[in-house]
C-alpha positions as CSV (number, residue, x, y, z in Angstrom):
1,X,92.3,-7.8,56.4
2,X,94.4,-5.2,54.9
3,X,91.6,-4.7,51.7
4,X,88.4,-4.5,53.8
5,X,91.0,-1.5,56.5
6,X,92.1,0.1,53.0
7,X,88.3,-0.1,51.5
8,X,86.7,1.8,54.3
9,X,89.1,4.1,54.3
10,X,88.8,4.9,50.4
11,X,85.0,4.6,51.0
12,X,85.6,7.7,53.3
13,X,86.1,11.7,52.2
14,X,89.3,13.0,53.3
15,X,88.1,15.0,55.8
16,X,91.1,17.3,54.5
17,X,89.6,17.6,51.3
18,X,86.3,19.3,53.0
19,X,88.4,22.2,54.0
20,X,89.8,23.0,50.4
21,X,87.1,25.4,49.3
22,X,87.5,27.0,52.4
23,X,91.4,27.0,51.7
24,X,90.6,28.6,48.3
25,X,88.4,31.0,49.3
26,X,90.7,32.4,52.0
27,X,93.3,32.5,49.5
28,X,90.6,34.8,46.9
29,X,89.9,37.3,50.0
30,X,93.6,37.5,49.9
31,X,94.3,38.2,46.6
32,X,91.1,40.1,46.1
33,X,92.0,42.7,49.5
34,X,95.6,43.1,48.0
35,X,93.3,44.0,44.4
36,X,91.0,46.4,46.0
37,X,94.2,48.7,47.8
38,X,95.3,49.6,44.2
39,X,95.7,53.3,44.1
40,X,92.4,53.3,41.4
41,X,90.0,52.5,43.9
42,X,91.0,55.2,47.0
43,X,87.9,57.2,46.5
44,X,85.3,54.0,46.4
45,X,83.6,53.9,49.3
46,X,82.3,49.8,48.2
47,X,85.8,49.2,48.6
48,X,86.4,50.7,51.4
49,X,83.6,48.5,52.9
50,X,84.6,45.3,51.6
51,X,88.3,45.7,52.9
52,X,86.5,46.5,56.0
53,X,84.6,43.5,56.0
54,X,87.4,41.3,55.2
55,X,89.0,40.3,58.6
56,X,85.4,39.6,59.5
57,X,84.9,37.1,57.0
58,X,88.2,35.5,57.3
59,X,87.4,34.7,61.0
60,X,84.1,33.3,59.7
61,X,86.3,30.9,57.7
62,X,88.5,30.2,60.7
63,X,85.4,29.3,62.9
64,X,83.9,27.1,60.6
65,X,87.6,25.4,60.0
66,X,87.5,24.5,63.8
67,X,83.8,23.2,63.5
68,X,84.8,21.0,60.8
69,X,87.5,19.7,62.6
70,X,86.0,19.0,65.5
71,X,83.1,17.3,64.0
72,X,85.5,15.5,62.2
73,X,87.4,14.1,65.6
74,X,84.4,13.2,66.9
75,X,83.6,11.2,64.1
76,X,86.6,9.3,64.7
């Protein structure tokens, strides 16, 4: 009984595994915001945008984090 419990679950994607890229990509807007508010790019205005449209897409990532997860509670 134990193989056929264990075998569905390997069958299965760690439904913590689906939120990686989003995990990664939070981490690049991160990195990337922290890049952009170098004193070398105070006059762009394209940066000035994108660290503009950064909480914006972070809370993008955040909704579809919950989406995921509560698709993935449903499932079970």
């Amino acid at each position: 009984m134990k193989r056929t419990v264990q075998a569905k679950t390997m069958s299965k994607p760690n439904k913590e595994l689906k939120m990686l890229p989003l995990l990664f990509v939070s981490i690049a807007l991160c990195i990337g915001g922290h890049f952009i508010l170098q004193p070398n790019y105070q006059d762009s205005h394209i940066a000035e945008y994108a660290l503009a449209a950064l909480p914006f897409l972070m809370f993008a990532i955040v909704i579809i984090a919950i989406r995921i997860a509560i698709k993935a509670d449903k499932e079970e």
